[in-house]
PQR file of N, CA, C, O and H, with PARSE charges and radii, in Angstrom:
ATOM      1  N   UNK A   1     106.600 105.901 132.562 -0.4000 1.5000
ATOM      2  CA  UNK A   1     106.484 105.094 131.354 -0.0000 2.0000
ATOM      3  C   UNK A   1     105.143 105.414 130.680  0.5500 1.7000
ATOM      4  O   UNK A   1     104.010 105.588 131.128 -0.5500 1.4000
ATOM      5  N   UNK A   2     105.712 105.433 129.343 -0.4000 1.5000
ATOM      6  CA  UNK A   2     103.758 106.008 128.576 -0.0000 2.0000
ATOM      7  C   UNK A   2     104.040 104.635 127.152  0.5500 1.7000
ATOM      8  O   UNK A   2     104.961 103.970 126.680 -0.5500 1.4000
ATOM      9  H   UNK A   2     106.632 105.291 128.978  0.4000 1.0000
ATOM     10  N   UNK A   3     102.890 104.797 127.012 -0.4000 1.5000
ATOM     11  CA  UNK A   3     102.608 103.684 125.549 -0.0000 2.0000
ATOM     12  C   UNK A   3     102.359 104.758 124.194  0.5500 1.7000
ATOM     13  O   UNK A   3     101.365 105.424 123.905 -0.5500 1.4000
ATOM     14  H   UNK A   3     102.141 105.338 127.396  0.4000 1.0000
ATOM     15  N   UNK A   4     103.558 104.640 123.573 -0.4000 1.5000
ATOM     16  CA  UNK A   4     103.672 105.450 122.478 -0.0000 2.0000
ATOM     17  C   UNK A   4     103.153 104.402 121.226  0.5500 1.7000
ATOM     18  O   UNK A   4     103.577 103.246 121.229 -0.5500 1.4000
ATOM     19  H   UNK A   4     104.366 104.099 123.808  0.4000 1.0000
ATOM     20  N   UNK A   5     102.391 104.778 120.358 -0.4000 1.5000
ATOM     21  CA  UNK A   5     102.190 104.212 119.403 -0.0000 2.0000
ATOM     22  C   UNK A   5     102.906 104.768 118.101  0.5500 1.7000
ATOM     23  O   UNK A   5     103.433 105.880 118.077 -0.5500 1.4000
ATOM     24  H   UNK A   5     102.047 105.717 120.356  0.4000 1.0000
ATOM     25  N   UNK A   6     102.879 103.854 116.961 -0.4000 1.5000
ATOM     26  CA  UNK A   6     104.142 103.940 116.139 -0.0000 2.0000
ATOM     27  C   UNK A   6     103.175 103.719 114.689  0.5500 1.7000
ATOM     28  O   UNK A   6     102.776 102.617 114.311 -0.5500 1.4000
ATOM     29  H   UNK A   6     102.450 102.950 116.980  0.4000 1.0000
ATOM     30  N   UNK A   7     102.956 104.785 114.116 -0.4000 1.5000
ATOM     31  CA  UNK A   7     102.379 104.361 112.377 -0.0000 2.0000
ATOM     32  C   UNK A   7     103.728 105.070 111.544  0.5500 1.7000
ATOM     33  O   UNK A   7     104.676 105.755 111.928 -0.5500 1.4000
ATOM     34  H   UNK A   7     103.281 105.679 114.423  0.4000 1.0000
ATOM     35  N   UNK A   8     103.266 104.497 110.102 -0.4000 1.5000
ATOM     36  CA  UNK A   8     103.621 104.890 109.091 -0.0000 2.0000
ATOM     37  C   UNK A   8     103.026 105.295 107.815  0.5500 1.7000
ATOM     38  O   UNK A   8     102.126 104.646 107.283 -0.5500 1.4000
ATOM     39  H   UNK A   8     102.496 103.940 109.790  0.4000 1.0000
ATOM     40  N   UNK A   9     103.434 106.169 107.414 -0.4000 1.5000
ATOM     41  CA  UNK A   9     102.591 106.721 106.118 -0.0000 2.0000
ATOM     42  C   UNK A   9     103.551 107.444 105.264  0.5500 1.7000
ATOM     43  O   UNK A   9     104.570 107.939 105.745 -0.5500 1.4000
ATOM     44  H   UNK A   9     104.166 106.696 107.847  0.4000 1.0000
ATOM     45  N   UNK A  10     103.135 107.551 103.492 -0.4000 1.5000
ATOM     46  CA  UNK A  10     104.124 108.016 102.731 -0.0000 2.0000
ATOM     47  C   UNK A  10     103.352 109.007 102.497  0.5500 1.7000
ATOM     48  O   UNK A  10     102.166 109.049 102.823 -0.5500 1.4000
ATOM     49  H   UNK A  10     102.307 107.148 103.101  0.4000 1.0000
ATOM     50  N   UNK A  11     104.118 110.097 101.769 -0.4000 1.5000
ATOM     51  CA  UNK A  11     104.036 111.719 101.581 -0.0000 2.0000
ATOM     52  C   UNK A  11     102.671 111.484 101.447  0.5500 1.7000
ATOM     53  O   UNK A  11     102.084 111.394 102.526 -0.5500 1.4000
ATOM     54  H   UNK A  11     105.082 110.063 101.504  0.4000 1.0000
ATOM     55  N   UNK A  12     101.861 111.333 100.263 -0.4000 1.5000
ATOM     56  CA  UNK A  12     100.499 111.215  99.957 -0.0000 2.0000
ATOM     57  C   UNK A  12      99.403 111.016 100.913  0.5500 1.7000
ATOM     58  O   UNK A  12      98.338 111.468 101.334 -0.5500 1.4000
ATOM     59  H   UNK A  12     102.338 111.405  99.386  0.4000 1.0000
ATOM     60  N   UNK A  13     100.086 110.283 100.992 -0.4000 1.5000
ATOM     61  CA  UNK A  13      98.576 109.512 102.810 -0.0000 2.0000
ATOM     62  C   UNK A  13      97.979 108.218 102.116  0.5500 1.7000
ATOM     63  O   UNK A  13      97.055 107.616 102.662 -0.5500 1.4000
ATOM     64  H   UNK A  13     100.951 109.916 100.650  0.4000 1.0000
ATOM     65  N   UNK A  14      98.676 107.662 100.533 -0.4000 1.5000
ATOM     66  CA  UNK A  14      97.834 106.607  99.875 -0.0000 2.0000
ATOM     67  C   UNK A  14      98.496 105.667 101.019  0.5500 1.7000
ATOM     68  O   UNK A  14      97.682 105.008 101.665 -0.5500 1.4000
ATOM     69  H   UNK A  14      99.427 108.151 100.089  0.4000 1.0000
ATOM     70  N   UNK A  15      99.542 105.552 101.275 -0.4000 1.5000
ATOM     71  CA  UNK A  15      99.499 103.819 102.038 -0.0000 2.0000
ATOM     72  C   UNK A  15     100.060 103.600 103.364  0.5500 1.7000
ATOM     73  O   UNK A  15     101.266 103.838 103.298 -0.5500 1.4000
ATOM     74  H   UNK A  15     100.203 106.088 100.750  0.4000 1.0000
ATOM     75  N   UNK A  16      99.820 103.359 104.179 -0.4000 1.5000
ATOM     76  CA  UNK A  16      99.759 103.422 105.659 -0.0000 2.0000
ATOM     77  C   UNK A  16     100.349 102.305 106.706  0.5500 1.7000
ATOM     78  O   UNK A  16      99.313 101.773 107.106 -0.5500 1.4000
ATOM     79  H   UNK A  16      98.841 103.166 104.232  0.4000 1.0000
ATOM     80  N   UNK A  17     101.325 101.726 107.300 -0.4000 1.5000
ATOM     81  CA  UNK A  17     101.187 100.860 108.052 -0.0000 2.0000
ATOM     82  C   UNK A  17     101.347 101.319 109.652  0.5500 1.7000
ATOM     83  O   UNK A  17     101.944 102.279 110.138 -0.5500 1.4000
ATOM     84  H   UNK A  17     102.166 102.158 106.976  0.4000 1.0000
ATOM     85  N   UNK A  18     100.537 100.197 110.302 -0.4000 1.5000
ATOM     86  CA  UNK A  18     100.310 100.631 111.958 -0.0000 2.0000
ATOM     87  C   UNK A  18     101.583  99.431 112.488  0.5500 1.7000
ATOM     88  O   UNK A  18     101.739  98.268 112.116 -0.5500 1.4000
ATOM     89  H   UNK A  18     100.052  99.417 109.907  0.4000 1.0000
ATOM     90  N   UNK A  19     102.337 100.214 113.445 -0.4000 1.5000
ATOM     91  CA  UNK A  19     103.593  99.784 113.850 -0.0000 2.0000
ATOM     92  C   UNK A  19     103.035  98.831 115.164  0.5500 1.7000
ATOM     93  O   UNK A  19     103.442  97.718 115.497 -0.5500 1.4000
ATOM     94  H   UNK A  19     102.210 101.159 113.747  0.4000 1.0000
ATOM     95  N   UNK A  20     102.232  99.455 115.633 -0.4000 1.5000
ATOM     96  CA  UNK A  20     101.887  99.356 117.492 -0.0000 2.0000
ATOM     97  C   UNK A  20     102.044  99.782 118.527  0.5500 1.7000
ATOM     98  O   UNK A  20     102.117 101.009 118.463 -0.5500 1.4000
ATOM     99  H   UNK A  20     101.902 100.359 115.363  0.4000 1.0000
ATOM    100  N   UNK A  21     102.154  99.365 119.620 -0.4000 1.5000
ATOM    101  CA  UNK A  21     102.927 100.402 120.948 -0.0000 2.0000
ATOM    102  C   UNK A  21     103.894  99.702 121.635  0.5500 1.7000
ATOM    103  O   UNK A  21     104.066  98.484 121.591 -0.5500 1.4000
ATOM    104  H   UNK A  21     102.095  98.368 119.672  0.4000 1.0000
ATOM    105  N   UNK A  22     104.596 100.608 122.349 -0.4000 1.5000
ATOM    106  CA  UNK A  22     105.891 100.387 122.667 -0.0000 2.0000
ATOM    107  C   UNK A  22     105.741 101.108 123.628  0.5500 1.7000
ATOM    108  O   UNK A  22     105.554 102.305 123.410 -0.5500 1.4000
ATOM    109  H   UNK A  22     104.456 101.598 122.384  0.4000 1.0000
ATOM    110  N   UNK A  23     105.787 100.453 125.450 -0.4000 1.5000
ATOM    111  CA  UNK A  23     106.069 101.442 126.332 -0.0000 2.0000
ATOM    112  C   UNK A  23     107.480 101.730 126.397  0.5500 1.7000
ATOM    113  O   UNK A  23     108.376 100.891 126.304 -0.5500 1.4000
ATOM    114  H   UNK A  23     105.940  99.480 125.626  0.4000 1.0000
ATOM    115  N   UNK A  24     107.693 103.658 126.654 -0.4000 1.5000
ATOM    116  CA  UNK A  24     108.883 103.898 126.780 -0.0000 2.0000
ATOM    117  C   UNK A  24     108.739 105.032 127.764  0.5500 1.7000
ATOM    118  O   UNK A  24     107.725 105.587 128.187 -0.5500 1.4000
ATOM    119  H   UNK A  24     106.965 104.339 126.729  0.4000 1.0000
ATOM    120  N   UNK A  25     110.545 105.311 128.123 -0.4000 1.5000
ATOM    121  CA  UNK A  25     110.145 106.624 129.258 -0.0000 2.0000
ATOM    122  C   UNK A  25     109.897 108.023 128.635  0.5500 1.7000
ATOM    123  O   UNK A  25     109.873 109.022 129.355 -0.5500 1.4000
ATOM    124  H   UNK A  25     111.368 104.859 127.780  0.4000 1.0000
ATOM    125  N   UNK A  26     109.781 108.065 127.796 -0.4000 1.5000
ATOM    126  CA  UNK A  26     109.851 109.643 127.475 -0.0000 2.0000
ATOM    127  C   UNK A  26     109.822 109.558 126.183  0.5500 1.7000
ATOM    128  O   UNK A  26     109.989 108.481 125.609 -0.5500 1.4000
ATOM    129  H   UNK A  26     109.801 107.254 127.211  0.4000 1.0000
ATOM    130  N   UNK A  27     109.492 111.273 125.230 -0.4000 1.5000
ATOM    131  CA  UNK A  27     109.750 111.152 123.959 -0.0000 2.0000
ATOM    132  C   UNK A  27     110.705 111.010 123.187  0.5500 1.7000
ATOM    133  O   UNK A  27     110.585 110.567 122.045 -0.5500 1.4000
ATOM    134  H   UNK A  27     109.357 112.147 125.696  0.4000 1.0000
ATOM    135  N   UNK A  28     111.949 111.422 123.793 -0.4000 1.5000
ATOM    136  CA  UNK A  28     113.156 111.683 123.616 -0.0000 2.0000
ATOM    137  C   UNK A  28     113.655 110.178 123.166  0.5500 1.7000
ATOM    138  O   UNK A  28     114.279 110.033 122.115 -0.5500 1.4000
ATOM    139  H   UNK A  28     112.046 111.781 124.721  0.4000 1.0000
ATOM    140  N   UNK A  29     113.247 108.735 124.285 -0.4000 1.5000
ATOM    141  CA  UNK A  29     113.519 107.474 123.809 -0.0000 2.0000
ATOM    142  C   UNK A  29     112.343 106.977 122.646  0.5500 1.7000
ATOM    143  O   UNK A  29     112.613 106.327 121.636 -0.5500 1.4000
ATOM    144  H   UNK A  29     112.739 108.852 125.139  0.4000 1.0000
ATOM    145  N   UNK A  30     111.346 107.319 122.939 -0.4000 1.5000
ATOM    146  CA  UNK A  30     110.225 107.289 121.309 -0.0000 2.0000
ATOM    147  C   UNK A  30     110.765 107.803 120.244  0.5500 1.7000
ATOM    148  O   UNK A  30     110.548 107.203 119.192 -0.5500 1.4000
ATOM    149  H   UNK A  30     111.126 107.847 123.760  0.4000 1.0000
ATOM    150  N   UNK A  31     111.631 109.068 120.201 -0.4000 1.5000
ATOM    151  CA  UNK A  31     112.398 109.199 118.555 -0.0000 2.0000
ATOM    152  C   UNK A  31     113.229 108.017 118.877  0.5500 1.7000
ATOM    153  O   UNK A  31     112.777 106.946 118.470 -0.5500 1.4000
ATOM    154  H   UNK A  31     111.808 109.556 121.056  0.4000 1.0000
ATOM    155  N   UNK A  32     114.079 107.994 119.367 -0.4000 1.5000
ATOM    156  CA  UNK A  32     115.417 107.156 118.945 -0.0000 2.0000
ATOM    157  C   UNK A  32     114.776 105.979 118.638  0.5500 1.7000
ATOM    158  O   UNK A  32     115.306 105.650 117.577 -0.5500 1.4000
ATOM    159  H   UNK A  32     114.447 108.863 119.697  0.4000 1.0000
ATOM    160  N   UNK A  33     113.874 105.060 118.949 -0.4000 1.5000
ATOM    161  CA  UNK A  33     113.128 104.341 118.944 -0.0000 2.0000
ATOM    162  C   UNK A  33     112.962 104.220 117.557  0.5500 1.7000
ATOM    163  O   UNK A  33     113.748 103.530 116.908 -0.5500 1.4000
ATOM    164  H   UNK A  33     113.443 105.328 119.811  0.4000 1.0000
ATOM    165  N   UNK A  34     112.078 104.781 117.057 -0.4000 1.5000
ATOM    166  CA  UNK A  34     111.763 105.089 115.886 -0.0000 2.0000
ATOM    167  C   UNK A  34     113.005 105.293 115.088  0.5500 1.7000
ATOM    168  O   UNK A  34     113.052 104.663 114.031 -0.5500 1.4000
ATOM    169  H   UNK A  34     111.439 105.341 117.585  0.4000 1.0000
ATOM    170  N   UNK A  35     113.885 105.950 115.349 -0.4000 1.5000
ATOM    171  CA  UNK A  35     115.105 106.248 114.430 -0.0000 2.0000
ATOM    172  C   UNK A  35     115.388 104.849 113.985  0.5500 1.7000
ATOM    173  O   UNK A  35     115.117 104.491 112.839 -0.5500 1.4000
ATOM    174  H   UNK A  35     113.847 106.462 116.207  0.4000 1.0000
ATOM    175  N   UNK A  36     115.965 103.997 114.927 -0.4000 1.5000
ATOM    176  CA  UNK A  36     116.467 102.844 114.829 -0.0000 2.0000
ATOM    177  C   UNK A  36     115.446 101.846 114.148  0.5500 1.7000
ATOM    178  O   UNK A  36     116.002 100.987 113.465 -0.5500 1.4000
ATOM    179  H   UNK A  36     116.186 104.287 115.858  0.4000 1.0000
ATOM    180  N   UNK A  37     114.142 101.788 114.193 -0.4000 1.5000
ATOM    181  CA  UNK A  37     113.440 100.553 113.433 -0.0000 2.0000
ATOM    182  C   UNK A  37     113.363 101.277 112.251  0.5500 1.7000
ATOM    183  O   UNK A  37     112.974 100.551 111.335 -0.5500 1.4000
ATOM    184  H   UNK A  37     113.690 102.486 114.748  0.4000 1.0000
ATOM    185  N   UNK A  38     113.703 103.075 111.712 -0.4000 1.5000
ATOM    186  CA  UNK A  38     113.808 103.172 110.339 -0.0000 2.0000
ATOM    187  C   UNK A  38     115.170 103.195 109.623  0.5500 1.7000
ATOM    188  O   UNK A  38     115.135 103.400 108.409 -0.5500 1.4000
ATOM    189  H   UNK A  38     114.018 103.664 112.456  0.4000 1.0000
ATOM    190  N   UNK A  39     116.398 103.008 110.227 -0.4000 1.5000
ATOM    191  CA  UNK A  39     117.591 102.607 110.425 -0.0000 2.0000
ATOM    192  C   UNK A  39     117.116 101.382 109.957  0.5500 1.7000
ATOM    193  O   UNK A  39     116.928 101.597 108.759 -0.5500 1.4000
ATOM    194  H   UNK A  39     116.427 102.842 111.213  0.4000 1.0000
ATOM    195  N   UNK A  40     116.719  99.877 110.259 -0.4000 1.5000
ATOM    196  CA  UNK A  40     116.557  99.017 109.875 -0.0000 2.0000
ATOM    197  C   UNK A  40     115.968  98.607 108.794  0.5500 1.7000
ATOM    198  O   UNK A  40     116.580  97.857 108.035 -0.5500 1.4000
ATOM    199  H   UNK A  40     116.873  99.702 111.231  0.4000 1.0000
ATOM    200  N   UNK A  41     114.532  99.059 108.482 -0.4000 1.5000
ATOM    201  CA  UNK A  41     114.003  99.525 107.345 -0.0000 2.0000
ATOM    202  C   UNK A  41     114.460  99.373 105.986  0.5500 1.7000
ATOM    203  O   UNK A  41     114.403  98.528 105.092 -0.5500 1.4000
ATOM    204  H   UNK A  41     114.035  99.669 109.099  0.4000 1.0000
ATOM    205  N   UNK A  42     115.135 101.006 106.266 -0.4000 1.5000
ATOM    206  CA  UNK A  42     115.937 101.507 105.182 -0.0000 2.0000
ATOM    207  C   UNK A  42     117.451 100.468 104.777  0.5500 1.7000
ATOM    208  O   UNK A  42     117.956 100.459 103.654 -0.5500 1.4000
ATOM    209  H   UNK A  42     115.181 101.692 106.992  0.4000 1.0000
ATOM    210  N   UNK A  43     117.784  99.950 105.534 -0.4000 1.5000
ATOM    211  CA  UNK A  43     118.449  98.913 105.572 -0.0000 2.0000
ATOM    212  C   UNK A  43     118.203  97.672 104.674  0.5500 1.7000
ATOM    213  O   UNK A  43     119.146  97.335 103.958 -0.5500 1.4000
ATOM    214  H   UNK A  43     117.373  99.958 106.446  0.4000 1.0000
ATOM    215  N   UNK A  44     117.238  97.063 104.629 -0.4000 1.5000
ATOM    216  CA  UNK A  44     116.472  96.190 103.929 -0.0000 2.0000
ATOM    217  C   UNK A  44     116.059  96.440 102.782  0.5500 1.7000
ATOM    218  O   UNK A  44     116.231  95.669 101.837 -0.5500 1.4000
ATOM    219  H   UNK A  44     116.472  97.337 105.211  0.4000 1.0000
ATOM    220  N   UNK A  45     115.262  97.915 102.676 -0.4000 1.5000
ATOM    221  CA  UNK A  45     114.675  98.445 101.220 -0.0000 2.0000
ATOM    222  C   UNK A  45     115.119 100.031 101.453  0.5500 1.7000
ATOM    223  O   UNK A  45     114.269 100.732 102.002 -0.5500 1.4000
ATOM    224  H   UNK A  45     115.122  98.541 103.444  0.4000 1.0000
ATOM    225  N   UNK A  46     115.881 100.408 101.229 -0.4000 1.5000
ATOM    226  CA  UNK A  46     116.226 102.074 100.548 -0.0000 2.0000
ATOM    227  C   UNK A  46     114.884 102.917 100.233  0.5500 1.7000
ATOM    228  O   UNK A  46     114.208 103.796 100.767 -0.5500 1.4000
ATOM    229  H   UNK A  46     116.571  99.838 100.783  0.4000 1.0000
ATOM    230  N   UNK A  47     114.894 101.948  98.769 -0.4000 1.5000
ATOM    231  CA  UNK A  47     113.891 102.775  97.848 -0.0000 2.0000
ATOM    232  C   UNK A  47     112.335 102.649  98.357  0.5500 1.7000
ATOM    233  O   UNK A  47     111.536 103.521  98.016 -0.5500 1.4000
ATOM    234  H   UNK A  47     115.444 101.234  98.335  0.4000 1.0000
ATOM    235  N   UNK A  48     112.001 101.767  99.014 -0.4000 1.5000
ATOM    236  CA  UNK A  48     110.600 101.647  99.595 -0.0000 2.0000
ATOM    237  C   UNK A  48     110.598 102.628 100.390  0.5500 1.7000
ATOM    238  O   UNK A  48     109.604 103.268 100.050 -0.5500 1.4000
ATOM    239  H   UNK A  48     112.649 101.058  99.291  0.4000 1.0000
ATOM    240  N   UNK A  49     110.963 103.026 101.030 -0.4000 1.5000
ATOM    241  CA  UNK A  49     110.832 104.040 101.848 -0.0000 2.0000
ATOM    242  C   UNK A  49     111.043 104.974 101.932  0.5500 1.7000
ATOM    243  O   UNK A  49     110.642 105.543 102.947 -0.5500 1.4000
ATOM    244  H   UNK A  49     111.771 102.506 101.307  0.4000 1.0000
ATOM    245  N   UNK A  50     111.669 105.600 101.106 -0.4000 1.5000
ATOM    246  CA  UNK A  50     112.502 106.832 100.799 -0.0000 2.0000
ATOM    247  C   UNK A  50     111.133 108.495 100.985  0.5500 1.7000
ATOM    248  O   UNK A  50     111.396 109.695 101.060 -0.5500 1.4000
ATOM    249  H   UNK A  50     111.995 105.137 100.281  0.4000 1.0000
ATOM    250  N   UNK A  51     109.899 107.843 100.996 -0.4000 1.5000
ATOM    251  CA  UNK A  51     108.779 109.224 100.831 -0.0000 2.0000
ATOM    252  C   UNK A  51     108.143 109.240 101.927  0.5500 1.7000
ATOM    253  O   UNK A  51     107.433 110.220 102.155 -0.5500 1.4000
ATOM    254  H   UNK A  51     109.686 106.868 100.935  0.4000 1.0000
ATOM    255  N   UNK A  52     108.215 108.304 102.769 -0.4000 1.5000
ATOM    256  CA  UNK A  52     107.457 107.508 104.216 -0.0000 2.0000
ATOM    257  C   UNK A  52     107.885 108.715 105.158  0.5500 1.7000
ATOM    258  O   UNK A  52     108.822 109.382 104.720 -0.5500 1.4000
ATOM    259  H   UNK A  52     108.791 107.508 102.584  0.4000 1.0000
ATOM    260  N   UNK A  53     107.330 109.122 106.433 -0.4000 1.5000
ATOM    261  CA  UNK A  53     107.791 108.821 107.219 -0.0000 2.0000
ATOM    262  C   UNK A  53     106.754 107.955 108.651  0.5500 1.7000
ATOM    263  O   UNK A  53     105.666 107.398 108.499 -0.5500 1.4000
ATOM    264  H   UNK A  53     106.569 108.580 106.789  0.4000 1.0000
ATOM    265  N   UNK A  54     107.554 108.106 109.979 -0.4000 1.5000
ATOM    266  CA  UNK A  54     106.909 107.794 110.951 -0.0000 2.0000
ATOM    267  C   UNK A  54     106.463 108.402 112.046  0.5500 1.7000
ATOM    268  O   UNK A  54     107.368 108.912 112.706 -0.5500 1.4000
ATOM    269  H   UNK A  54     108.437 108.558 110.102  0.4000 1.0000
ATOM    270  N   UNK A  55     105.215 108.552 112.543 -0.4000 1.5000
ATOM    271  CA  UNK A  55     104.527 109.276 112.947 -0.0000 2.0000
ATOM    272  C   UNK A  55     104.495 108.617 114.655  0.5500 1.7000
ATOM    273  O   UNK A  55     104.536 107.415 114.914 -0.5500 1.4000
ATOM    274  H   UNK A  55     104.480 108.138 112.006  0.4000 1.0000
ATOM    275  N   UNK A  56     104.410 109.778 115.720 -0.4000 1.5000
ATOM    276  CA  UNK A  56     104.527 109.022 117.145 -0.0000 2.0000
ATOM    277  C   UNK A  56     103.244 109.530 117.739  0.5500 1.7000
ATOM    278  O   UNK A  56     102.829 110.586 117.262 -0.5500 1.4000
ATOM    279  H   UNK A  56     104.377 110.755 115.509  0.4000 1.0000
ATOM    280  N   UNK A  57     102.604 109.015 118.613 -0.4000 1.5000
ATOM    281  CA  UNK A  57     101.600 109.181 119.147 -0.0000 2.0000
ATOM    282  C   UNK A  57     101.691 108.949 120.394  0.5500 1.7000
ATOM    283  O   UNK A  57     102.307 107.945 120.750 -0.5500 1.4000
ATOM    284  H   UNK A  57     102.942 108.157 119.001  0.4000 1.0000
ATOM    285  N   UNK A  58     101.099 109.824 121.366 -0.4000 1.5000
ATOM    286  CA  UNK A  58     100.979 109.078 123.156 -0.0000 2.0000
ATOM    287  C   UNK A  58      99.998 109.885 123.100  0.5500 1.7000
ATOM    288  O   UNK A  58     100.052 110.953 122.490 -0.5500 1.4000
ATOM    289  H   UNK A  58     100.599 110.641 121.076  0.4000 1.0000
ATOM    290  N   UNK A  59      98.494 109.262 124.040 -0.4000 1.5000
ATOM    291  CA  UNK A  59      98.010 109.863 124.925 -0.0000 2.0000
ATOM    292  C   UNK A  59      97.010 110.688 123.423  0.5500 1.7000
ATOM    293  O   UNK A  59      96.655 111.662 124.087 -0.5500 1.4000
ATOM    294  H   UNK A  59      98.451 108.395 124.536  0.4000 1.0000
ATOM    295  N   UNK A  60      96.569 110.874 122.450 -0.4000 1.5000
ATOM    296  CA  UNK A  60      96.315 111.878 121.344 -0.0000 2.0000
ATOM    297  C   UNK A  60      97.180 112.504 121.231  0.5500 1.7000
ATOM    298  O   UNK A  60      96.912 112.975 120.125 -0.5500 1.4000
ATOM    299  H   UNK A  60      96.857 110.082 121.911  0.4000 1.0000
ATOM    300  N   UNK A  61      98.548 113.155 121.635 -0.4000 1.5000
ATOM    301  CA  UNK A  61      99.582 114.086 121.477 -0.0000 2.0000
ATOM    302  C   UNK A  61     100.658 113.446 120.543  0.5500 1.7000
ATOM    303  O   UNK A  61     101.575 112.666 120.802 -0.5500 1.4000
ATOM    304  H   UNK A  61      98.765 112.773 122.533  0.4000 1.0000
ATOM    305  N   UNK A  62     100.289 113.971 119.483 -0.4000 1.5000
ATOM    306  CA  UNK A  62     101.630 114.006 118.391 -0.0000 2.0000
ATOM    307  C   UNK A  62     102.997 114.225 119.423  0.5500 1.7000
ATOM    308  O   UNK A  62     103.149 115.196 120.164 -0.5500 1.4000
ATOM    309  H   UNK A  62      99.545 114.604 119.273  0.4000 1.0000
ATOM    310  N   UNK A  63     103.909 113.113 119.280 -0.4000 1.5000
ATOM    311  CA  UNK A  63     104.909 113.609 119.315 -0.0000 2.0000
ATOM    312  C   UNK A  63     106.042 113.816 118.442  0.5500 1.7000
ATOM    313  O   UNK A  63     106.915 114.478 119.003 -0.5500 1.4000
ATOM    314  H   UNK A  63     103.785 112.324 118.678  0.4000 1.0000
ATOM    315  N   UNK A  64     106.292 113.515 117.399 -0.4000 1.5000
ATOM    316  CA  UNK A  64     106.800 113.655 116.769 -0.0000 2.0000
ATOM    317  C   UNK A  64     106.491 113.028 114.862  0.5500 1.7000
ATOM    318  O   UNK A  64     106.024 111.905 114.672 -0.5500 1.4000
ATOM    319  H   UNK A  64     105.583 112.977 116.943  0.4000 1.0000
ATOM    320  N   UNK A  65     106.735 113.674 114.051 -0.4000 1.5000
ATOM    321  CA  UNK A  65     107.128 112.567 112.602 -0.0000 2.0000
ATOM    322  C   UNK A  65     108.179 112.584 111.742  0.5500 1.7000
ATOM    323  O   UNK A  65     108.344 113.407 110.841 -0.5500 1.4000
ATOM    324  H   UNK A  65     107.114 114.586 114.205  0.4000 1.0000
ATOM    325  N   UNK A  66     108.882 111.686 112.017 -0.4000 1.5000
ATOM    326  CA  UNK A  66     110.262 111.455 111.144 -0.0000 2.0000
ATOM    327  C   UNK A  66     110.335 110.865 110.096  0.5500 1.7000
ATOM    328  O   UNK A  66     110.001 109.687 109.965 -0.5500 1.4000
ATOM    329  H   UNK A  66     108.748 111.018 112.748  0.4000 1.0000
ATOM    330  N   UNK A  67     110.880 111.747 108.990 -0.4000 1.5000
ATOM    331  CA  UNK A  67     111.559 111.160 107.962 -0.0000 2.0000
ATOM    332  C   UNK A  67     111.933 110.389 107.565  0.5500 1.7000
ATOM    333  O   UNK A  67     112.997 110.182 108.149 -0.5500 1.4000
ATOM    334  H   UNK A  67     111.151 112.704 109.097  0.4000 1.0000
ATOM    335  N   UNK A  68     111.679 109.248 106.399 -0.4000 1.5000
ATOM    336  CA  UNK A  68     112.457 108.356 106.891 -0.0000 2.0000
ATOM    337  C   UNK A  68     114.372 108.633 106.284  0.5500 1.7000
ATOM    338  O   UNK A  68     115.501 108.301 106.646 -0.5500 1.4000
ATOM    339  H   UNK A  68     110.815 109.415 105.925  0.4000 1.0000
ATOM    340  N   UNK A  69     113.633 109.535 105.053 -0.4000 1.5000
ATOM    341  CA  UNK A  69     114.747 110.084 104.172 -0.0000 2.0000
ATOM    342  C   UNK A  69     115.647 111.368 105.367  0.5500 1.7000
ATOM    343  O   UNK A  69     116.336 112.287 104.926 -0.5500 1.4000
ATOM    344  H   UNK A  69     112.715 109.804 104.759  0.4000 1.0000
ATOM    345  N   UNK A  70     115.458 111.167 106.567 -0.4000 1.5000
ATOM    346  CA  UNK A  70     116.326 112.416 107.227 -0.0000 2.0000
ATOM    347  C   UNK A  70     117.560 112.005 107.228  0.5500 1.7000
ATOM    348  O   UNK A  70     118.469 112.830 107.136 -0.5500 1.4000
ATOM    349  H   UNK A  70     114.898 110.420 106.926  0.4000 1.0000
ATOM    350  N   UNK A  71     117.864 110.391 107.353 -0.4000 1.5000
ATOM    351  CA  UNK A  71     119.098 110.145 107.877 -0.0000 2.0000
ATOM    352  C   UNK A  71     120.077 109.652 106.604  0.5500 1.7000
ATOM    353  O   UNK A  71     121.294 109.464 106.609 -0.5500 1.4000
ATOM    354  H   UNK A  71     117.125 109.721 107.428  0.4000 1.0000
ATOM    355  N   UNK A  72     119.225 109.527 105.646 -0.4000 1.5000
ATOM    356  CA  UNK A  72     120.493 109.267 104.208 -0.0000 2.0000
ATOM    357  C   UNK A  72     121.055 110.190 103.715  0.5500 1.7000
ATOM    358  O   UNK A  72     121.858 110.007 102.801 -0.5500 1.4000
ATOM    359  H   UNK A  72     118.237 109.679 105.642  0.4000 1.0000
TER
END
């Protein structure tokens, strides 16, 4: 189990929100993770988010940043 932390930021870098951490087993459950709270998101507001994505962190190691626009 590692403590992945969870931000957000749109294309620019003007506006930013910090998600927090979330222990999980692996990176593999940190995307889906992430998939699903931007699944929800986008759910709520479309257009707010459409330039965003979300950025994963463990340990200093990028693990991943998703789109939020990958899945529409």
């Amino acid at each position: 189990m590692a403590r992945y932390h969870f931000g957000m930021r749109n294309d620019d870098k003007t506006r930013s929100e910090d998600l927090g951490i979330q222990v999980l087993d692996n990176d593999i459950a940190a995307v889906a993770f992430a998939q699903g709270v931007i699944e929800k998101m986008l759910h709520r507001n479309i257009n707010r988010y459409t330039d965003w994505s979300m950025d994963i962190v463990v340990d200093a190691r990028a693990v991943a940043s998703v789109r939020f626009d990958a899945g529409v």
